[in-house]
PDB file of N, CA, C and O in Angstrom:
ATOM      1  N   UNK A   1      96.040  77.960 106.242  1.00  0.00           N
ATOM      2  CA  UNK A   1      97.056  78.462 105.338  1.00  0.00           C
ATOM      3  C   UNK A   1      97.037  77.613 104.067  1.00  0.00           C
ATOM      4  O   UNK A   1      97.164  76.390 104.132  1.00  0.00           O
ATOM      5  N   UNK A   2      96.870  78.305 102.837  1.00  0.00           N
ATOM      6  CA  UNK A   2      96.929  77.474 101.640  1.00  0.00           C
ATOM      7  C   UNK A   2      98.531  76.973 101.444  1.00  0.00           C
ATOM      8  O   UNK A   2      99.459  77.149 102.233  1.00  0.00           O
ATOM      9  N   UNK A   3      98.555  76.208  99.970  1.00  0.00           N
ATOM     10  CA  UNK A   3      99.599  75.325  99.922  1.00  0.00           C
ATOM     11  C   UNK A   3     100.295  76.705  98.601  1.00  0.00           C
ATOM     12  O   UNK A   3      99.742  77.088  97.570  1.00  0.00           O
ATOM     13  N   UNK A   4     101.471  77.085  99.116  1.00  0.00           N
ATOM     14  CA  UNK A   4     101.873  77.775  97.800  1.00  0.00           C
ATOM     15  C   UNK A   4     102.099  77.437  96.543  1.00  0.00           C
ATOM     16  O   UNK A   4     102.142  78.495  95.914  1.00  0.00           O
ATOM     17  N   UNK A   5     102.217  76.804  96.040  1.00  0.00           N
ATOM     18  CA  UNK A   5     101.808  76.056  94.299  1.00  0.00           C
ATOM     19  C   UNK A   5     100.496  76.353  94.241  1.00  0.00           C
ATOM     20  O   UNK A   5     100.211  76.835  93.144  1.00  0.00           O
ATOM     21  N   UNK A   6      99.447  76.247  95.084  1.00  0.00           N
ATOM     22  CA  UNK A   6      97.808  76.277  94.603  1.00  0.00           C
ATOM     23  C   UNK A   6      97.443  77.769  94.732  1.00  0.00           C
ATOM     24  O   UNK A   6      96.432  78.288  94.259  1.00  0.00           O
ATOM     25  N   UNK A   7      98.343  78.344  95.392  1.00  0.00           N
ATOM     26  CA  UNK A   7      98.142  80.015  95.392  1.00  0.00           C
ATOM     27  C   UNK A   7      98.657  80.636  94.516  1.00  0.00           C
ATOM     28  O   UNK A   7      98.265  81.740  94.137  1.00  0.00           O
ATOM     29  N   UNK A   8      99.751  79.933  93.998  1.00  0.00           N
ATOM     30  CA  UNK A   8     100.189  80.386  92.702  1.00  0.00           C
ATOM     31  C   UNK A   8      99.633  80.477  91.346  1.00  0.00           C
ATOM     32  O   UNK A   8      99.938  81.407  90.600  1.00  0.00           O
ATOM     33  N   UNK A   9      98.700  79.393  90.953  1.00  0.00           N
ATOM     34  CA  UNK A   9      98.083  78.989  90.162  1.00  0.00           C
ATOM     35  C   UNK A   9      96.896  79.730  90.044  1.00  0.00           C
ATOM     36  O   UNK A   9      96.337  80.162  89.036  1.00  0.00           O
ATOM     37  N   UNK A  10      96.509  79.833  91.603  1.00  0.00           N
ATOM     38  CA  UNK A  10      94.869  80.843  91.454  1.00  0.00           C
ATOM     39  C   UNK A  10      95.330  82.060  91.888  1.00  0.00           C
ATOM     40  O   UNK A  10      94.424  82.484  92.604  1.00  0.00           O
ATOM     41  N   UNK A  11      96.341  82.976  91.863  1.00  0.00           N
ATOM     42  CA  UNK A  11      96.739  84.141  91.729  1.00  0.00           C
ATOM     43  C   UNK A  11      97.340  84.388  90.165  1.00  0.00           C
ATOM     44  O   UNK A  11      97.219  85.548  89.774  1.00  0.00           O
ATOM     45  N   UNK A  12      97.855  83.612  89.398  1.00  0.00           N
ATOM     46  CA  UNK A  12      98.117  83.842  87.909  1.00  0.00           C
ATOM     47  C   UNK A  12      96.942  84.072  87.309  1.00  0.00           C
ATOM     48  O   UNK A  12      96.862  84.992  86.495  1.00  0.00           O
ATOM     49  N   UNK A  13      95.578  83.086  87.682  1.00  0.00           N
ATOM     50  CA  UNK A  13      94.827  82.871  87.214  1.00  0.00           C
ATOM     51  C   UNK A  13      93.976  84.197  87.021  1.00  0.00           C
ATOM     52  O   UNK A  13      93.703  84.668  85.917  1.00  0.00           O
ATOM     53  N   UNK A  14      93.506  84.861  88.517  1.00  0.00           N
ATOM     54  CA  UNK A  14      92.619  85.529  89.396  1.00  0.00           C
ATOM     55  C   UNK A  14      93.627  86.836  88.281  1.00  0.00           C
ATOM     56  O   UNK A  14      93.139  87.224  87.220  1.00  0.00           O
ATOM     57  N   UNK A  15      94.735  87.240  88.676  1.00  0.00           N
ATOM     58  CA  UNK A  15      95.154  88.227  87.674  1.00  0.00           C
ATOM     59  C   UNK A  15      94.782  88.629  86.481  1.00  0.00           C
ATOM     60  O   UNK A  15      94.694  89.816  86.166  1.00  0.00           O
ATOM     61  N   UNK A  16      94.456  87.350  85.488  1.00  0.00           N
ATOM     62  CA  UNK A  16      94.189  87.481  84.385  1.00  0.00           C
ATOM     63  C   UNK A  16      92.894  87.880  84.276  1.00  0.00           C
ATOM     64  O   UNK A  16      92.324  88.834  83.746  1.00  0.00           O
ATOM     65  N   UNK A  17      92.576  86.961  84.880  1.00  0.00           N
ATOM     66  CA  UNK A  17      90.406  87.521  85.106  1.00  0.00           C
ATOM     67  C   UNK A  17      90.309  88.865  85.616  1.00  0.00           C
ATOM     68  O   UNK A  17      89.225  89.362  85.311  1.00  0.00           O
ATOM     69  N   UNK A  18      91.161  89.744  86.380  1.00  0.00           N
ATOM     70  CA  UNK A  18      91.074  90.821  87.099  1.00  0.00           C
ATOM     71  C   UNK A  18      91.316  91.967  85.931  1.00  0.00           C
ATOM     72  O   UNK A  18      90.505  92.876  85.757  1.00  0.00           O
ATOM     73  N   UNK A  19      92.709  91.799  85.029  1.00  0.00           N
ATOM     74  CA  UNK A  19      92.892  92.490  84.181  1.00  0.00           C
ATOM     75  C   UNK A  19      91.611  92.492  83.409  1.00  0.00           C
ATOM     76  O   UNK A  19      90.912  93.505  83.437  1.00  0.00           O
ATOM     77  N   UNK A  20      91.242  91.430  82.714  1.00  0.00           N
ATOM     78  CA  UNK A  20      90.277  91.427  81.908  1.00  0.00           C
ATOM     79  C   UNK A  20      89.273  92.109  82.444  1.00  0.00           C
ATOM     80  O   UNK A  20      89.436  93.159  81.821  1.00  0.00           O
ATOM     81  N   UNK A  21      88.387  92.301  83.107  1.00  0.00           N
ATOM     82  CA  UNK A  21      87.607  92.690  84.006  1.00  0.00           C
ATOM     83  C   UNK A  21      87.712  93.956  83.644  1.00  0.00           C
ATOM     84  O   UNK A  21      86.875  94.421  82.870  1.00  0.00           O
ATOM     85  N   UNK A  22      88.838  94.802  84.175  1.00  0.00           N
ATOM     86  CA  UNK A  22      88.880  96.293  83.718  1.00  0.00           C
ATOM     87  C   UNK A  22      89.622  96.605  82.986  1.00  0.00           C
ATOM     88  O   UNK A  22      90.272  97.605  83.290  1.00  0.00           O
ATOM     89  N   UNK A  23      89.947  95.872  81.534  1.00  0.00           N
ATOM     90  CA  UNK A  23      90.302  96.444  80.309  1.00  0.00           C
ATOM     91  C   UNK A  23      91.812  96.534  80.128  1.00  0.00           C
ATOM     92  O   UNK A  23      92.404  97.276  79.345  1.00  0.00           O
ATOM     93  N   UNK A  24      92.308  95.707  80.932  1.00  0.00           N
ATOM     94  CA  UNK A  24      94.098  95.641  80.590  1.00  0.00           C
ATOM     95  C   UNK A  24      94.454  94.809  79.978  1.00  0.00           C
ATOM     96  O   UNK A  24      94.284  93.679  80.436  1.00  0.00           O
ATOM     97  N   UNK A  25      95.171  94.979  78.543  1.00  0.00           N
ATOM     98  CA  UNK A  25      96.233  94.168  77.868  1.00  0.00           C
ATOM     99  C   UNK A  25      97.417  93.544  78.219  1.00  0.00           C
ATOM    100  O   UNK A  25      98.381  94.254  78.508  1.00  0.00           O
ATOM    101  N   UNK A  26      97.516  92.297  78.245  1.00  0.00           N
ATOM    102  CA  UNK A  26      99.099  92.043  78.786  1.00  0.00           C
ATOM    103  C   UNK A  26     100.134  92.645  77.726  1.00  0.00           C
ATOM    104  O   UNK A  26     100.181  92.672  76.496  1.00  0.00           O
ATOM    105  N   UNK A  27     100.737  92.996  78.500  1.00  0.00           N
ATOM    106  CA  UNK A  27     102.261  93.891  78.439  1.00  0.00           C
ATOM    107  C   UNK A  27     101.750  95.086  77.956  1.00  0.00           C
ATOM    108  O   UNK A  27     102.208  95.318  76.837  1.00  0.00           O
ATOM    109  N   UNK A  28     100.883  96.050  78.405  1.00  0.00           N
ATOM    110  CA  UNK A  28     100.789  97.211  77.968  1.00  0.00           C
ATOM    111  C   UNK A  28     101.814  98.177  78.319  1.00  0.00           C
ATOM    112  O   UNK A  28     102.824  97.577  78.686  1.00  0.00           O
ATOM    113  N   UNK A  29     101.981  99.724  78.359  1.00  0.00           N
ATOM    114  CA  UNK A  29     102.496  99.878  78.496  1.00  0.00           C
ATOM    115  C   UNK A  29     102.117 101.200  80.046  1.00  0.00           C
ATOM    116  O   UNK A  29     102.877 102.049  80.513  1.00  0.00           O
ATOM    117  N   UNK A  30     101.078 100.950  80.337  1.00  0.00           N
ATOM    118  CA  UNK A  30     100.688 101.397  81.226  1.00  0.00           C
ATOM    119  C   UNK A  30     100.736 100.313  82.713  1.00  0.00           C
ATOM    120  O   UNK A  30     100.362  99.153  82.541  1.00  0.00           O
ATOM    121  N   UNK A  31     101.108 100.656  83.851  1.00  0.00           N
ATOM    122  CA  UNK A  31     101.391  99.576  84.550  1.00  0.00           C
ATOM    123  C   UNK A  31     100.427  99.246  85.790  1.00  0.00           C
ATOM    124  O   UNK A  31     100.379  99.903  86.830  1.00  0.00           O
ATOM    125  N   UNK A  32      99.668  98.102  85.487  1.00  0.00           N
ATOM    126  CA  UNK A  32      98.794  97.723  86.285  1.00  0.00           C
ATOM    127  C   UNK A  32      99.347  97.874  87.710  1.00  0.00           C
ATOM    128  O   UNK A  32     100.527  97.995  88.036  1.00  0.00           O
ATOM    129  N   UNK A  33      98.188  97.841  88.542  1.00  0.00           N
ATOM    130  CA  UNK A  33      98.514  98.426  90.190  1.00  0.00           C
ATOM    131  C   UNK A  33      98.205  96.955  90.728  1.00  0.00           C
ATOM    132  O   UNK A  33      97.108  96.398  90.776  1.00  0.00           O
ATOM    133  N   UNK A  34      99.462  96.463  91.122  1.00  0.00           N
ATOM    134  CA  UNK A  34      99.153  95.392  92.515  1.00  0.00           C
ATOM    135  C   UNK A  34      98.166  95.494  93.538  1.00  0.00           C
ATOM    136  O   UNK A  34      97.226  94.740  93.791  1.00  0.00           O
ATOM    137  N   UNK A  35      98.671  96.947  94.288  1.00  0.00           N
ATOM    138  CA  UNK A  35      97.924  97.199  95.266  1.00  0.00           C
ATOM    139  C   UNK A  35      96.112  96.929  95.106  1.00  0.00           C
ATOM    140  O   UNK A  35      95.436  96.315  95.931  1.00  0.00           O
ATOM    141  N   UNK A  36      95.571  97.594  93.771  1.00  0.00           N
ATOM    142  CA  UNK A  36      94.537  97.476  93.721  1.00  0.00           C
ATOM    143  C   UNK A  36      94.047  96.168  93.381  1.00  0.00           C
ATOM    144  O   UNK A  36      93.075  95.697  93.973  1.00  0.00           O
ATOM    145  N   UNK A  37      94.876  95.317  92.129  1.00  0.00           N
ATOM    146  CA  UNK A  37      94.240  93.837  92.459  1.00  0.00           C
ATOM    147  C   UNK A  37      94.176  93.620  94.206  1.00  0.00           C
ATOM    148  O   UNK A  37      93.028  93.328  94.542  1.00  0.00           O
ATOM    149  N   UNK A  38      94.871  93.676  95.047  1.00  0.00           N
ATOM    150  CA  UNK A  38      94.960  93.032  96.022  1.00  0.00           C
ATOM    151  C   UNK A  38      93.526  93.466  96.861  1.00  0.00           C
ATOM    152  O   UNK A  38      92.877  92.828  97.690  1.00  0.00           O
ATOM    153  N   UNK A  39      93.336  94.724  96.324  1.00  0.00           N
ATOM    154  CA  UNK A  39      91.525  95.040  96.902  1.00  0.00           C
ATOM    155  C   UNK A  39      90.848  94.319  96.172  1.00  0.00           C
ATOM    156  O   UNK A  39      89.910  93.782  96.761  1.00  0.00           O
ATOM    157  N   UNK A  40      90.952  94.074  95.051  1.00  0.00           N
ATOM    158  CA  UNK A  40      89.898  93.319  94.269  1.00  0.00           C
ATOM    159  C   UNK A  40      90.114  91.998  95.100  1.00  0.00           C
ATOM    160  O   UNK A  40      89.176  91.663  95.823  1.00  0.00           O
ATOM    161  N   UNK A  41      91.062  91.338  95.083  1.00  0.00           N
ATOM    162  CA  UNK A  41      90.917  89.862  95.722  1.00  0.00           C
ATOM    163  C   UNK A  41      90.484  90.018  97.147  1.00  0.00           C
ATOM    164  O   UNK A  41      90.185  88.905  97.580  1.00  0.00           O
ATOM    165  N   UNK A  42      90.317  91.039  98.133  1.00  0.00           N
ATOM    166  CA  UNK A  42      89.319  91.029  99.081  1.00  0.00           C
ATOM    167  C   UNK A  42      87.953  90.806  98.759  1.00  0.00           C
ATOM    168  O   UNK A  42      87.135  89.906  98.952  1.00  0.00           O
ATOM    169  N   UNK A  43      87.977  92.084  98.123  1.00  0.00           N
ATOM    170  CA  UNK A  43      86.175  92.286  97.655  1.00  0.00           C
ATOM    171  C   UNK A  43      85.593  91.117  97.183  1.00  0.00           C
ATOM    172  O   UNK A  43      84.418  90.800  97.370  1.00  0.00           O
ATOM    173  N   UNK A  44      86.486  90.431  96.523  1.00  0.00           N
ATOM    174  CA  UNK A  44      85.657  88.883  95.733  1.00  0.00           C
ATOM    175  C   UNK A  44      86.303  87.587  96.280  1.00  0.00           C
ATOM    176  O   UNK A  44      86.486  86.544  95.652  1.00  0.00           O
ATOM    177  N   UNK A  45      86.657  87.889  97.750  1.00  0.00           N
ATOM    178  CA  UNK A  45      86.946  87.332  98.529  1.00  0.00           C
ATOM    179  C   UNK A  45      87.858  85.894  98.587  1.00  0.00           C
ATOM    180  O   UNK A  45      87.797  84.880  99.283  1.00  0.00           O
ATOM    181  N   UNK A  46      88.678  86.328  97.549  1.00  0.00           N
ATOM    182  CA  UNK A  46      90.064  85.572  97.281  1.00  0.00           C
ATOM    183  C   UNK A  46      91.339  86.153  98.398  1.00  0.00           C
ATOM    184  O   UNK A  46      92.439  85.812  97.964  1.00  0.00           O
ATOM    185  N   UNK A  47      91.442  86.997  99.809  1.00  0.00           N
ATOM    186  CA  UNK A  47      92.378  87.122 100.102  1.00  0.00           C
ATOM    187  C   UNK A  47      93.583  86.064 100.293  1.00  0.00           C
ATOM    188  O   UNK A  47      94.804  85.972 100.425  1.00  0.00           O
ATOM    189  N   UNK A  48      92.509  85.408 100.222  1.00  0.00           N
ATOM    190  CA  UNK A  48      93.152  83.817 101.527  1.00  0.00           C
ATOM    191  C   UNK A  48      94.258  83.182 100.426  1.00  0.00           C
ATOM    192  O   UNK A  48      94.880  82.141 100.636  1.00  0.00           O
ATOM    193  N   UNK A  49      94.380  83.982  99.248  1.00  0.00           N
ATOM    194  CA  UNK A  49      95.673  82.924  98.336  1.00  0.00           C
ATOM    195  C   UNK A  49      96.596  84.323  98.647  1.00  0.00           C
ATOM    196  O   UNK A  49      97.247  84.717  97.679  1.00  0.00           O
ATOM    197  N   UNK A  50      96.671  84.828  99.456  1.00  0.00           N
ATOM    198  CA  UNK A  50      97.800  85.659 100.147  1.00  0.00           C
ATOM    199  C   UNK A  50      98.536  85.131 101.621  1.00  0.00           C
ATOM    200  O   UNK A  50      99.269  85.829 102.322  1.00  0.00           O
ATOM    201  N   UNK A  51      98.184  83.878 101.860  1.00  0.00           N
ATOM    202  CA  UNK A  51      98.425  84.001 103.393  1.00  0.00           C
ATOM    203  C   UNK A  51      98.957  82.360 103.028  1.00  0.00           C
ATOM    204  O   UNK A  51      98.195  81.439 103.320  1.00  0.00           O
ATOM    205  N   UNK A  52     100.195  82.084 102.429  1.00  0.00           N
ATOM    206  CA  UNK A  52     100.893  81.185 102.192  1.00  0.00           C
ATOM    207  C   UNK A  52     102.731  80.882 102.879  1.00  0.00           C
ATOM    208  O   UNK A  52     103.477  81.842 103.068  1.00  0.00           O
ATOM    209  N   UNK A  53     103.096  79.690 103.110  1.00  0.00           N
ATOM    210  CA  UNK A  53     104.220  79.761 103.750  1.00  0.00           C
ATOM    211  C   UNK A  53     105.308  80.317 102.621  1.00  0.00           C
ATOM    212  O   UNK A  53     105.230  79.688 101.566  1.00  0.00           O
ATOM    213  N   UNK A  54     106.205  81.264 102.633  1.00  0.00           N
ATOM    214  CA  UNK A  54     107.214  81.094 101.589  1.00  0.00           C
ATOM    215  C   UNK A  54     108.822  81.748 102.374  1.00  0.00           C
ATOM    216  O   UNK A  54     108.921  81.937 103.587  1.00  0.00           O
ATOM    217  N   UNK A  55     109.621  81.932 101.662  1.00  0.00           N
ATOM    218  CA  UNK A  55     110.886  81.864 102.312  1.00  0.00           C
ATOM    219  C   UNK A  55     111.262  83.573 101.890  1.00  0.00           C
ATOM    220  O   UNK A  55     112.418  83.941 102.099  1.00  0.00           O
ATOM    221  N   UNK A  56     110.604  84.232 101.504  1.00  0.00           N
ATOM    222  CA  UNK A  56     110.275  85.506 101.124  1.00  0.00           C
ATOM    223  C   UNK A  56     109.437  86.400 102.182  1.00  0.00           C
ATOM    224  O   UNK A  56     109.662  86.695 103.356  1.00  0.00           O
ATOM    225  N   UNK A  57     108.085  86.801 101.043  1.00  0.00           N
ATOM    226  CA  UNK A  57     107.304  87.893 101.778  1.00  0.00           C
ATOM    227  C   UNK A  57     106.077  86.728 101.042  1.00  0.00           C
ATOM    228  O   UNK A  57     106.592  86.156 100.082  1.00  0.00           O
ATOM    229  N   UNK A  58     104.720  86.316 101.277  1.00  0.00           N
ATOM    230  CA  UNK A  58     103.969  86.254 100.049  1.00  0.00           C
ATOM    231  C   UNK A  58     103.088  87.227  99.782  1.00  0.00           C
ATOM    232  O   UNK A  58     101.932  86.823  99.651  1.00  0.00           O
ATOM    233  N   UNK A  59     103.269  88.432  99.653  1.00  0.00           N
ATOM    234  CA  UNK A  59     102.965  89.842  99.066  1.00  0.00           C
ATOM    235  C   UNK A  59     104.065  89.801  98.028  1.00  0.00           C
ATOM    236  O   UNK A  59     103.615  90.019  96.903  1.00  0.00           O
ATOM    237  N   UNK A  60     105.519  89.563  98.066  1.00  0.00           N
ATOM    238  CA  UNK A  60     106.538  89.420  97.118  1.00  0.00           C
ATOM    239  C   UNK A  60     106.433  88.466  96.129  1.00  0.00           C
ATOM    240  O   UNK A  60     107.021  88.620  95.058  1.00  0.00           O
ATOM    241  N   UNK A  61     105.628  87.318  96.404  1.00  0.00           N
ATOM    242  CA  UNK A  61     105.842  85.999  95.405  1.00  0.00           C
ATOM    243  C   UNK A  61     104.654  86.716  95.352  1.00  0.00           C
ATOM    244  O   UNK A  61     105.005  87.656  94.638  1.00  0.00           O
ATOM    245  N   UNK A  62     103.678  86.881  95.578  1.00  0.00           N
ATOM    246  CA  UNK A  62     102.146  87.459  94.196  1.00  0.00           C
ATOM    247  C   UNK A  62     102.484  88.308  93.642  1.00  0.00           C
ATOM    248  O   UNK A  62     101.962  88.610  92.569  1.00  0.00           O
ATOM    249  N   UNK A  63     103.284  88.858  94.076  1.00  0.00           N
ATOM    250  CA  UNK A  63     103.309  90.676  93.228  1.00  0.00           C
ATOM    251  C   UNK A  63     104.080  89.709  91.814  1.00  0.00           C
ATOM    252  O   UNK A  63     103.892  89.928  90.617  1.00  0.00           O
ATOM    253  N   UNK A  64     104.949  88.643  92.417  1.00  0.00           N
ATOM    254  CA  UNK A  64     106.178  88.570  91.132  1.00  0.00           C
ATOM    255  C   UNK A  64     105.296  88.116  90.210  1.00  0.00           C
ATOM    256  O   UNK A  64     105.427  88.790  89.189  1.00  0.00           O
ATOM    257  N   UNK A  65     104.087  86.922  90.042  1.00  0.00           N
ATOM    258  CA  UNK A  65     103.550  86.177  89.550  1.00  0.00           C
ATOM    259  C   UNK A  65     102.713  87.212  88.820  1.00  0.00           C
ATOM    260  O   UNK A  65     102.836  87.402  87.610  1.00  0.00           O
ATOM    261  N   UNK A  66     101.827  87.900  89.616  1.00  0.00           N
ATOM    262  CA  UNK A  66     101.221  89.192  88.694  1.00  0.00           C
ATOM    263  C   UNK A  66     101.652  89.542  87.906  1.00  0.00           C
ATOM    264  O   UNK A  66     101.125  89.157  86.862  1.00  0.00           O
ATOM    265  N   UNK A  67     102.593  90.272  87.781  1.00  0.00           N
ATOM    266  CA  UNK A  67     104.154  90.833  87.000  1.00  0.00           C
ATOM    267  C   UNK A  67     104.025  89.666  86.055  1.00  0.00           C
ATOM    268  O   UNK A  67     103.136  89.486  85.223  1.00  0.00           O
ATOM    269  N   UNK A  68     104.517  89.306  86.184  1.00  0.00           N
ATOM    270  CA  UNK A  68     104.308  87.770  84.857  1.00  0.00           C
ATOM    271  C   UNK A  68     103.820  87.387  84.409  1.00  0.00           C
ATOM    272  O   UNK A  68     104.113  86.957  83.294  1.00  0.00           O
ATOM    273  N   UNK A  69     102.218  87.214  85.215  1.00  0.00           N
ATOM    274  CA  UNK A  69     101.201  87.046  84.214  1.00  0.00           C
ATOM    275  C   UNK A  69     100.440  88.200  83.370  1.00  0.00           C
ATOM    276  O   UNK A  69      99.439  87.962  82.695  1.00  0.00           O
ATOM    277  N   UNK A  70     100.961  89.321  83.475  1.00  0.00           N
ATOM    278  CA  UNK A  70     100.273  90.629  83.177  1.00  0.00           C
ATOM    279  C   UNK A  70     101.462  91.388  81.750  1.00  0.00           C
ATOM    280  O   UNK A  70     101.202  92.306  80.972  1.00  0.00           O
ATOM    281  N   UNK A  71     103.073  90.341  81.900  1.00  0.00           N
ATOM    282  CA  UNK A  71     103.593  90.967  81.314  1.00  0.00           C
ATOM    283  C   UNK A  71     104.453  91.862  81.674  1.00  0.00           C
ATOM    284  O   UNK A  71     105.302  92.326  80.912  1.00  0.00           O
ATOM    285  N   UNK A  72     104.331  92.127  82.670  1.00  0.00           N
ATOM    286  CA  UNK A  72     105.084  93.082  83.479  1.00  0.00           C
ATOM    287  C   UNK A  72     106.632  92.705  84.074  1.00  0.00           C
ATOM    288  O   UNK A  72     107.376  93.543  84.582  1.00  0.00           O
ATOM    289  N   UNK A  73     106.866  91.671  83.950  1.00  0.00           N
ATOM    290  CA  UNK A  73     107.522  91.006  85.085  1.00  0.00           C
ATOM    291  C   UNK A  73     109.348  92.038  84.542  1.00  0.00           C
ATOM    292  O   UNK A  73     110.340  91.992  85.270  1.00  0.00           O
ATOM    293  N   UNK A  74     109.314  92.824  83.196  1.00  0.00           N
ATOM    294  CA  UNK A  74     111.191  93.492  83.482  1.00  0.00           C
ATOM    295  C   UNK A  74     110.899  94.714  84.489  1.00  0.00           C
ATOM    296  O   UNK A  74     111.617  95.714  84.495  1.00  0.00           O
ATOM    297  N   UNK A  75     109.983  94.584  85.189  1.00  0.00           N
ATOM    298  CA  UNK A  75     109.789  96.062  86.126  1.00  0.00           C
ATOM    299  C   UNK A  75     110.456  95.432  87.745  1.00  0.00           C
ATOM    300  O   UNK A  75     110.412  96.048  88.810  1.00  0.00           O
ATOM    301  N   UNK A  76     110.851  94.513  87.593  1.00  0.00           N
ATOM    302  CA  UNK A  76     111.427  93.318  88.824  1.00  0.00           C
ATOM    303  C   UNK A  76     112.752  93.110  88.511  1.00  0.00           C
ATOM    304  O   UNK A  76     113.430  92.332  89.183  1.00  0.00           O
TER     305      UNK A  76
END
């Protein structure tokens, strides 16, 4: 199980590289899909910064961080 601060950091990160990747602007106005980053971080085999202790969901703390780093975050 990773340490949640270091999943945080390489899920802000991994977001940004992901957007970039297929052509999304932060804060557009079209709204990037969680779900599908979350296939992308299989496929390139980042799941493992999903499987962190938190007092939540950590599907809930990535989604929020996504959201934030993408710009997104008044849809929360």
């Amino acid at each position: 199980m990773e340490k949640k601060a270091d999943c945080e950091r390489a899920i802000r990160k991994l977001a940004t590289d992901w957007a970039r990747e297929i052509g999304i602007r932060r804060g557009q106005a079209d709204m990037p899909s969680f779900s599908t980053f979350c296939t992308w971080l299989g496929q390139k085999g980042y799941s493992h910064y999903l499987n962190f202790r938190t007092s939540t969901e950590p599907l809930y703390d990535a989604e929020q961080w996504f959201d934030e780093e993408l710009g997104q975050a008044w849809r929360n």
